[in-house]
Steps between C-alpha positions, in 0.01 A plus 500: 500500500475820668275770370412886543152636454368820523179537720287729664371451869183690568413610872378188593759302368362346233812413221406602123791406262584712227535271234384167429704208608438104470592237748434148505470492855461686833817664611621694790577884452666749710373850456713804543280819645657827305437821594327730281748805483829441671570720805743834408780302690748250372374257250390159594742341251802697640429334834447163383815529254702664809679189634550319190658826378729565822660173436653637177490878562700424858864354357817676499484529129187696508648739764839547331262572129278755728788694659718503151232670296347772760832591520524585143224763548 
């Protein structure tokens, strides 16, 4: 079972969790570096969401809904 936890690295890189959690072993955990405040430029998530998004965004249907209704205006 996968599972997210909030943590805080300090400058040295030591990991403090946020809340407490129990295992009943060792496990292996990837840790994801955020930044504090995101840059004034295009959101992380937009770019991360862009392909999955072209692939329904970029149909004929989508173009033919687009150019019907800024037509209307």
């Amino acid at each position: 079972m996968l599972r997210t936890v909030e943590a805080v690295i300090d400058e040295h890189g030591n990991v403090r969790l946020l809340e407490a959690i129990q295992l009943t072993a060792a496990h292996k955990a990837l840790v994801t570096i955020l930044e504090d405040a995101p840059d004034a430029g295009v959101p992380e998530t937009a770019l991360l969401s862009e392909q999955a998004l072209a692939q329904d965004w970029d149909r004929p249907e989508e173009d033919e809904a687009w150019s019907r209704n800024t037509s209307d205006h």
